[in-house]
N, C-alpha and C positions, 0 to 999 in steps of 0.2 A: 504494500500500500504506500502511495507516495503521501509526499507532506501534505498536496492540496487534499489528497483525499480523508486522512489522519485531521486536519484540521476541520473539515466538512463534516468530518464523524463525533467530533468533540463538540460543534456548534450546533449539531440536531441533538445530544444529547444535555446540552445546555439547557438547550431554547423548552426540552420537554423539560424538563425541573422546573424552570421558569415557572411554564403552563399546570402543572399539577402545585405547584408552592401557591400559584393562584387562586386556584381552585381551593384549597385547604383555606385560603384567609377566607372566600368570599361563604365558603361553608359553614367556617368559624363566626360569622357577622351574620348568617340569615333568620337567625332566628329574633332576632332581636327588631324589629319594623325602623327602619331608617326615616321615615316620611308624615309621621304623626305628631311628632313633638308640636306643640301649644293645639291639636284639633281640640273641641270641642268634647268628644270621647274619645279623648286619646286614655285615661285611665280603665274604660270598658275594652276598649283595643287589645289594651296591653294584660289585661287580666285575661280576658278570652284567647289571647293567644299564649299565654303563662300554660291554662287548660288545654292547650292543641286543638282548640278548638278555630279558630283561625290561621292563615297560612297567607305565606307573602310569595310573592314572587322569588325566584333563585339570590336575587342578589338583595334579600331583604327589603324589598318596598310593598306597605299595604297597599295602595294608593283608593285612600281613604274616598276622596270625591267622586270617586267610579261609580256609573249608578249600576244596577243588580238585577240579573235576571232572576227568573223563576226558576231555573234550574238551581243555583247557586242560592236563591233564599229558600229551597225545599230542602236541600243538602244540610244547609245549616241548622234548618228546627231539629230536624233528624239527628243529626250531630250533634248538639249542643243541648238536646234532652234525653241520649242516649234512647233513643227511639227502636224499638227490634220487634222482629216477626216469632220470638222464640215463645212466644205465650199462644202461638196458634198451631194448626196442622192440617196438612193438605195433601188433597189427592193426587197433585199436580202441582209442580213449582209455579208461582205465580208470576209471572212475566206483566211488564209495562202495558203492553198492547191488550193486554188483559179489559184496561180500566183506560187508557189514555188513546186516543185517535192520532194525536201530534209527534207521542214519543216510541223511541228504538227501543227495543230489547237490548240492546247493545251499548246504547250510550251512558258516560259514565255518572251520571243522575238517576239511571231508569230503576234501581234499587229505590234511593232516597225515594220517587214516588209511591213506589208499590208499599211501600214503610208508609208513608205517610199516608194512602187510603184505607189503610187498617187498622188507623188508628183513628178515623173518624175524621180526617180535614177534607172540609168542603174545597174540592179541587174539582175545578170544571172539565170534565169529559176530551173537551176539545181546547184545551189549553197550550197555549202555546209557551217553551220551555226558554226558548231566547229573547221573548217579550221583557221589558223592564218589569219590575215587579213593585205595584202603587204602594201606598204609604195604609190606603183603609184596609187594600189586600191582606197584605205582613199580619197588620193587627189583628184582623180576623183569624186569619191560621194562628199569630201565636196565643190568642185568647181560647181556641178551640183546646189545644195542645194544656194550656196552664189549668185551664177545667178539668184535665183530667188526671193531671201530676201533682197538683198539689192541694192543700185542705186549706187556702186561703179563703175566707171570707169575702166575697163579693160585695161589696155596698150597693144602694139602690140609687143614692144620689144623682139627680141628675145635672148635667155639666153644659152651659149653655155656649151653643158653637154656631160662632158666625155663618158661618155655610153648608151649617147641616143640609140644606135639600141638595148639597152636590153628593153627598155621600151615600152609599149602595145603603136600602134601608134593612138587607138583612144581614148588613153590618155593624150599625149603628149601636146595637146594644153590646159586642164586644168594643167595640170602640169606649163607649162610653163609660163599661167596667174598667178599660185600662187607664183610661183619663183616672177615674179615684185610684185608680191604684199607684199612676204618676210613671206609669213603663212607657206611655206616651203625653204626649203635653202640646197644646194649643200654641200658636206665636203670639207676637205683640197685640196682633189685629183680636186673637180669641178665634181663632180661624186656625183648622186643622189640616187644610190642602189635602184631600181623600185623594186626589187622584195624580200627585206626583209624586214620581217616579223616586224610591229611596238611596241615598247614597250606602257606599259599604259603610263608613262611618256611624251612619242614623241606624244601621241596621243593630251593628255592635254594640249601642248604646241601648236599644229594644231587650235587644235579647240577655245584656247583663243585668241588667235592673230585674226581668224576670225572672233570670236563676236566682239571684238577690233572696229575693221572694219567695222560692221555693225553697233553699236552703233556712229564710226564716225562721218558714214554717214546721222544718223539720228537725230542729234544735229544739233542745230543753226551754226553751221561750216558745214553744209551741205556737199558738199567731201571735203572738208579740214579736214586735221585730225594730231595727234601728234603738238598740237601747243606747241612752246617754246617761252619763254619770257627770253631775257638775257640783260644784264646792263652793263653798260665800263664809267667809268668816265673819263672826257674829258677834262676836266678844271675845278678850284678851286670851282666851283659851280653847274655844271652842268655835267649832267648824261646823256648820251646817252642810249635809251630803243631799241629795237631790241624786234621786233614780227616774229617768222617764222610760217611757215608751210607746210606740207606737200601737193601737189594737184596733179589731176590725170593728167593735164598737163597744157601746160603754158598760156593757156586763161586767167583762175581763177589771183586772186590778193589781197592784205589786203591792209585795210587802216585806219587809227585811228580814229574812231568815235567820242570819248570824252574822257576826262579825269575826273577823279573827285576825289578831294583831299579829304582825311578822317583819320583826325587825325594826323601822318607820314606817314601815305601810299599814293600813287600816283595810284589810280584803273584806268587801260585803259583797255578801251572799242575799241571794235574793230567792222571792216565792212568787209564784204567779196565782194569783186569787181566778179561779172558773167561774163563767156565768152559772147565774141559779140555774139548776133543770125545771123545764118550764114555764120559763119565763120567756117573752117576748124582750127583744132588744130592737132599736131602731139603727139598721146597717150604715151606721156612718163611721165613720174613721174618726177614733178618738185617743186622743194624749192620754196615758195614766201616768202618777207618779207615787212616789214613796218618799217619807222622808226619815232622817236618824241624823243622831247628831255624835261628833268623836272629839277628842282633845285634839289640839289647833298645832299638835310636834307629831303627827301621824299625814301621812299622806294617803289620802283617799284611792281606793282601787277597786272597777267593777268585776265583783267577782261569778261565782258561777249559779245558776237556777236551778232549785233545786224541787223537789215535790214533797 
């Protein structure tokens, strides 16, 4: 082998090190969304993709402003509420074309639908899967799906929306369960835009606030949820502690279980008071709190709920 060739052989074995040392950094960086910092949900973003439930591009970019088909916003209920066919059985694998006119058996969505007609979402017959997918749509399916995951209390309150007649009216009442429940929310105007089109962004933000909600509900706070612990000194010794919480309405109640001193911390434990049985309650969303009081050289710490 001469030199030119010796040198040729050394420069393609370079140039690939290069290209694989490249590949290793940009592998090393994708997990991490490069394109979110200051969004709006960029802390739903970054939580939902902590879960694997979101995914970026190779080289790390969400790109959060993209708006979102139907294939991709089916994918993600499915995903993101671990959704499966294992609670059922068939005579026959159930294929897309089954239930759907528009979709493959083949395409890499056509699972997520056949998941998601078996679990009840209203998904049109002849739907088309690379259509954008509206902002009343999402909410409808994800309200359909949350009725059936989780034991949150629904309120009855009703939410007044500038352009309610543009919205699908057999929509309306999921929409309007998730307005109280704050997984969606009205603009400046009081105007909910049913019919544009959601960004990936808007979507992420949807869908973390209702795992939020389910995981609530399925903690030792049973429907209590968003608990806060706040402190006020009250006199030269003593600290006033404050428990809130969030409940689906005014039945429910907190009440201090125990305290337990540990070190300079002051850990309260807390108890969640049940509505009477038999009792009617009026489904509105109510604050409860608790109060107790500690020496003012203790630091305050919310601790755990207990029965």
């Amino acid at each position: 082998m001469n030199n030119t060739s010796k040198f040729a052989s050394k420069l393609t074995r370079l140039t690939l090190l290069m290209v694989i040392a490249f590949s290793l950094m940009v592998g090393g960086t994708a997990s991490a969304f490069q394109d979110v910092k200051g969004d709006p949900e960029q802390k739903a973003i970054e939580s939902l993709e902590k879960r694997g439930i979101l995914k970026g591009d190779p080289w790390g970019y969400f790109k959060p402003n993209e708006r979102i088909d139907n294939a991709s916003a089916i994918s993600l209920i499915v995903s993101a509420f671990d959704l499966n066919l294992d609670h059922l059985r068939f005579v026959k694998k159930p294929e897309a074309s089954d239930y759907y006119s528009k979709i493959k058996d083949n395409a890499w969505y056509a699972e997520a639908f056949v998941i998601a007609h078996h679990h009840g979402l209203d998904i049109p017959k002849d739907i088309d899967p690379s259509t954008k997918v509206t902002k009343e749509q999402f909410s409808h399916w994800l309200f359909q799906v949350l009725s059936t995951k989780s034991e949150f209390f629904w309120t009855l309150q009703y939410k007044d929306i500038k352009d309610d007649k543009q919205i699908n009216a057999s929509y309306m009442s999921s929409i309007q369960m998730l307005l109280n429940a704050g997984i969606v929310t009205l603009d400046k105007n009081k105007k909910f835009n049913p019919k544009q089109p959601l960004t990936r962004s808007e979507t992420a933000g949807m869908l973390d606030q209702a795992l939020r909600i389910i995981e609530a509900t399925r903690s030792v706070g049973g429907n209590l949820y968003d608990f806060v612990l706040n402190s006020e000194k009250i006199s030269g010794d003593i600290t006033k502690v404050t428990i809130s919480a969030m409940a689906p309405h005014p039945g429910y109640g907190l009440e201090v279980a125990s305290i337990v001193f540990d070190g300079d911390k002051a850990v309260i434990n807390y108890r969640i008071k049940q509505p009477e049985k038999g009792k009617f309650y009026p489904q509105v969303i109510t604050e409860v709190k608790t109060v107790t009081y500690i020496p003012d050289n203790y630091k305050p710490v919310l601790g755990e709920g207990t029965k």
